[in-house]
Each structure stands twice: as structure tokens, then as C-alpha cells.
NUPA-437772 format. One record per atom (N, C-alpha, C, O): x, y negated, z negated. Coordinates in pm, whole numbers, padded with zeros to 5 digits, always signed. Each point is the difference from the previous one (the first is absolute). Layout:
! NUPA-437772
XYZ;...
! end
This chain:
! NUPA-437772
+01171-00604-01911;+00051+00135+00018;-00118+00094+00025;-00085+00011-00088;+00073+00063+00209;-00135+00120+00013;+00047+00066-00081;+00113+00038-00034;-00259-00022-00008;-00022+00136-00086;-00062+00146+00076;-00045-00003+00115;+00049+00101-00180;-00048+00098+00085;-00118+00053-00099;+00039+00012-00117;-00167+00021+00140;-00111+00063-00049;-00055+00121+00064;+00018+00014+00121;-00072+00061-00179;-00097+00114+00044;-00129-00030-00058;-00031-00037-00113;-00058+00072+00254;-00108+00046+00044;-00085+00119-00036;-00021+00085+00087;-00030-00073-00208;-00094+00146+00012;-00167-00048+00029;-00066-00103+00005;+00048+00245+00011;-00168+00025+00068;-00077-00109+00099;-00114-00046+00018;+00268+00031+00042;-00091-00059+00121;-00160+00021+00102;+00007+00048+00113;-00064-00068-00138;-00137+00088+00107;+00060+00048+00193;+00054-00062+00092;-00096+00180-00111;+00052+00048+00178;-00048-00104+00124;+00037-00006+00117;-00161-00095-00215;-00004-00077+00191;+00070-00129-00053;-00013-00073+00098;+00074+00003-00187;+00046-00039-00018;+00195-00009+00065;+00067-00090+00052;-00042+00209-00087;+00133+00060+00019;-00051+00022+00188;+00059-00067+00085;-00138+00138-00057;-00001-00008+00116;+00030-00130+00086;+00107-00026+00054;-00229-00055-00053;+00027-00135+00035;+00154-00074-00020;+00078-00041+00086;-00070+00040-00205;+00225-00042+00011;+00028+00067+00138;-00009-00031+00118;+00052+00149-00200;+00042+00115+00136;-00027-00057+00139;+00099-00001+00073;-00250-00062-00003;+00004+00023+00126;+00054-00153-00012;+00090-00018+00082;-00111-00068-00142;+00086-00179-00036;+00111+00017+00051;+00027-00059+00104;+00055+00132-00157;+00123+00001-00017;+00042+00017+00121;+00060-00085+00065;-00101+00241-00011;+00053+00002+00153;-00025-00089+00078;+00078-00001+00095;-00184-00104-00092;-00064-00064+00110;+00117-00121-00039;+00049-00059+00096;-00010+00024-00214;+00065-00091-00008;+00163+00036+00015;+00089-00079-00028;-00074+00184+00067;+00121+00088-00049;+00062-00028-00055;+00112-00018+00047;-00135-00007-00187;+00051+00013-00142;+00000+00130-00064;-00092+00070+00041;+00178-00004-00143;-00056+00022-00059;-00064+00020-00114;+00025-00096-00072;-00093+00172+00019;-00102+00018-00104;+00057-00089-00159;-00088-00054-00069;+00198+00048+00035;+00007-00091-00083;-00019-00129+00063;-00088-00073-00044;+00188+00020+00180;-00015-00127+00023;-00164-00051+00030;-00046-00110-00031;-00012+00198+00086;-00180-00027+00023;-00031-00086-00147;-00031-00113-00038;+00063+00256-00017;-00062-00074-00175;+00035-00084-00040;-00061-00036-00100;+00147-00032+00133;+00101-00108-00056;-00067-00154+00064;-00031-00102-00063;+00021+00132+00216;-00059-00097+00046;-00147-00014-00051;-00033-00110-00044;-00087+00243+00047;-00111-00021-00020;-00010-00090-00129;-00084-00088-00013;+00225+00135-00126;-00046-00071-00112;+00007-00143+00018;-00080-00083-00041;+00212+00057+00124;+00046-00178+00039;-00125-00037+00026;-00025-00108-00054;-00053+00147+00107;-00096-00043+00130;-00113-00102-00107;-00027-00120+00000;-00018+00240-00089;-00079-00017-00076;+00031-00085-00126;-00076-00085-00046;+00212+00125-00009;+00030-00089-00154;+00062-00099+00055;-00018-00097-00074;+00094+00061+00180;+00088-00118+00009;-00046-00075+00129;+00092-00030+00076;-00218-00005-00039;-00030-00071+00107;+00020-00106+00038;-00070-00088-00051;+00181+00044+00165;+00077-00101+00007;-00038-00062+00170;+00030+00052+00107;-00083-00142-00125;-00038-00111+00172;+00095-00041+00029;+00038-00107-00047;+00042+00186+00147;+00097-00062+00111;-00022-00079+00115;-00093+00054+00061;+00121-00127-00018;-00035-00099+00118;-00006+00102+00109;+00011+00122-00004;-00034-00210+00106;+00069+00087+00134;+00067+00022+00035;+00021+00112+00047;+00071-00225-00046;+00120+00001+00045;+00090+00108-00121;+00097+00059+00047;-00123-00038-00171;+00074+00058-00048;-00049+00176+00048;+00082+00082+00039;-00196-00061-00050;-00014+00161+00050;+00014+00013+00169;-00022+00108+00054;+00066-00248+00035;+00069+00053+00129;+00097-00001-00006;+00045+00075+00088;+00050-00131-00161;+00162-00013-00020;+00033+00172-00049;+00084+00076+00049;-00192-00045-00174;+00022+00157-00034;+00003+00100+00083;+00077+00096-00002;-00197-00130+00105;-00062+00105+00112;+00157+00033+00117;+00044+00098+00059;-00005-00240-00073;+00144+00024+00058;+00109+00041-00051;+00081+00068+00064;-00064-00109-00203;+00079+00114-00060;-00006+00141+00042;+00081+00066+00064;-00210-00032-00120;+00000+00117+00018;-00011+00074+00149;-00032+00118-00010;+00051-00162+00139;-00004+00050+00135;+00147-00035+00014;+00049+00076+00084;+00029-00149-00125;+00139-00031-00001;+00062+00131-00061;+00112+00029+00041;-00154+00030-00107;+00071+00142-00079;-00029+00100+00071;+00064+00099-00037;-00170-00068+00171;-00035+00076+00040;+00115+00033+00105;+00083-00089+00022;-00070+00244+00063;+00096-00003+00093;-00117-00038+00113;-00123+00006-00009;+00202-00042+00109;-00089-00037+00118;-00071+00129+00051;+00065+00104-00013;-00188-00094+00070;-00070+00108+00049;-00046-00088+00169;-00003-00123+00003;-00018+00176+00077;-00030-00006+00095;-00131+00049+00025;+00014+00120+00024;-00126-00148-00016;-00138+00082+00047;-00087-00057+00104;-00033-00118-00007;-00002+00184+00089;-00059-00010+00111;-00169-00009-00059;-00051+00033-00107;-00005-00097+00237;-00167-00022-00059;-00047+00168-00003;-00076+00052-00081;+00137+00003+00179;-00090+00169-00027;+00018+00055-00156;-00082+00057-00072;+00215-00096+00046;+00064+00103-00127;-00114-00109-00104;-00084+00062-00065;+00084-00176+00054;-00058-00042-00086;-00178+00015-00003;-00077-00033-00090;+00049+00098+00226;-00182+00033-00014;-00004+00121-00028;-00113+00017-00046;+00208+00150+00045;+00026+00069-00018;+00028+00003-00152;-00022+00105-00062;+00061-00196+00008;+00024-00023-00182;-00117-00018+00001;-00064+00104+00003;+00002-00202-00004;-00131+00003-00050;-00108+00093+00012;-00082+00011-00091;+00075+00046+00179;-00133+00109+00058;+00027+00123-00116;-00091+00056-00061;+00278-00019+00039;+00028+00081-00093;-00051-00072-00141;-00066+00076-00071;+00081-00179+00032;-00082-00033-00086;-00133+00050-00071;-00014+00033-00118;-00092-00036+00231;-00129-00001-00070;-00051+00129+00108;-00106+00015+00062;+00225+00068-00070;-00044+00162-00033;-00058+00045-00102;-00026+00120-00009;
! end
């Protein structure tokens, strides 16, 4: 059963860093934390085949997008503005 906890005196580059995690992963800010803790307390070696079977899960939930090579060099250049 999750439990729910609070967080005090987090440090600002700390909290920052989540913050920019989160969007890049677009999660958010609890699920970031949730994964960063998995990451760290519950470290688990999946094969390959099991994190490509996931990788497809998860593009299977996506709606289809259509993108052209411009729109996708145009994402990136906006990137590393």
C-alpha cells in the first residue's frame, strides 16, 4: 500500500534539479521523486529484452504523432537555446 510523506528543507539546487528532471522526463515532481528514490533504493537488472518489450509498452500508449525531419531539427536547435 503507498504511503504518502513530506519533504522539508529541501536545498534550492536540489529542488531545482527535480524541477528541471521532471519536465525533461515529463513527470511530475512527485513522480520524478519517486523514480529518483526507485532508482537508487531498489536497483533492479532487467535484460534487454525486458526494457525493449517496456520501451514498447510505453510508445504503444502514445497517440501517433507524425514529424517531419525539419520539425524534428527545429526541436532540437529549440533545445539548446
Amino acid at each position: 500500500m503507498p504511503t504518502t510523506i513530506t519533504l522539508k528543507n529541501i536545498p534550492d539546487a536540489v529542488y531545482s534539479r527535480l524541477k528541471v528532471s521532471a519536465e525533461m522526463h515529463r513527470r511530475s515532481l512527485n513522480s520524478e521523486v519517486i523514480v529518483c528514490l526507485e532508482t537508487i533504493l531498489l536497483p533492479t537488472k532487467i535484460t534487454a529484452n525486458e526494457r525493449l518489450a517496456r520501451a514498447r509498452e510505453l510508445r504503444a500508449g502514445l497517440k501517433p504523432t507524425k514529424f517531419l525531419a525539419t520539425d524534428i531539427d527545429e526541436l532540437k536547435k529549440k533545445g539548446r537555446a
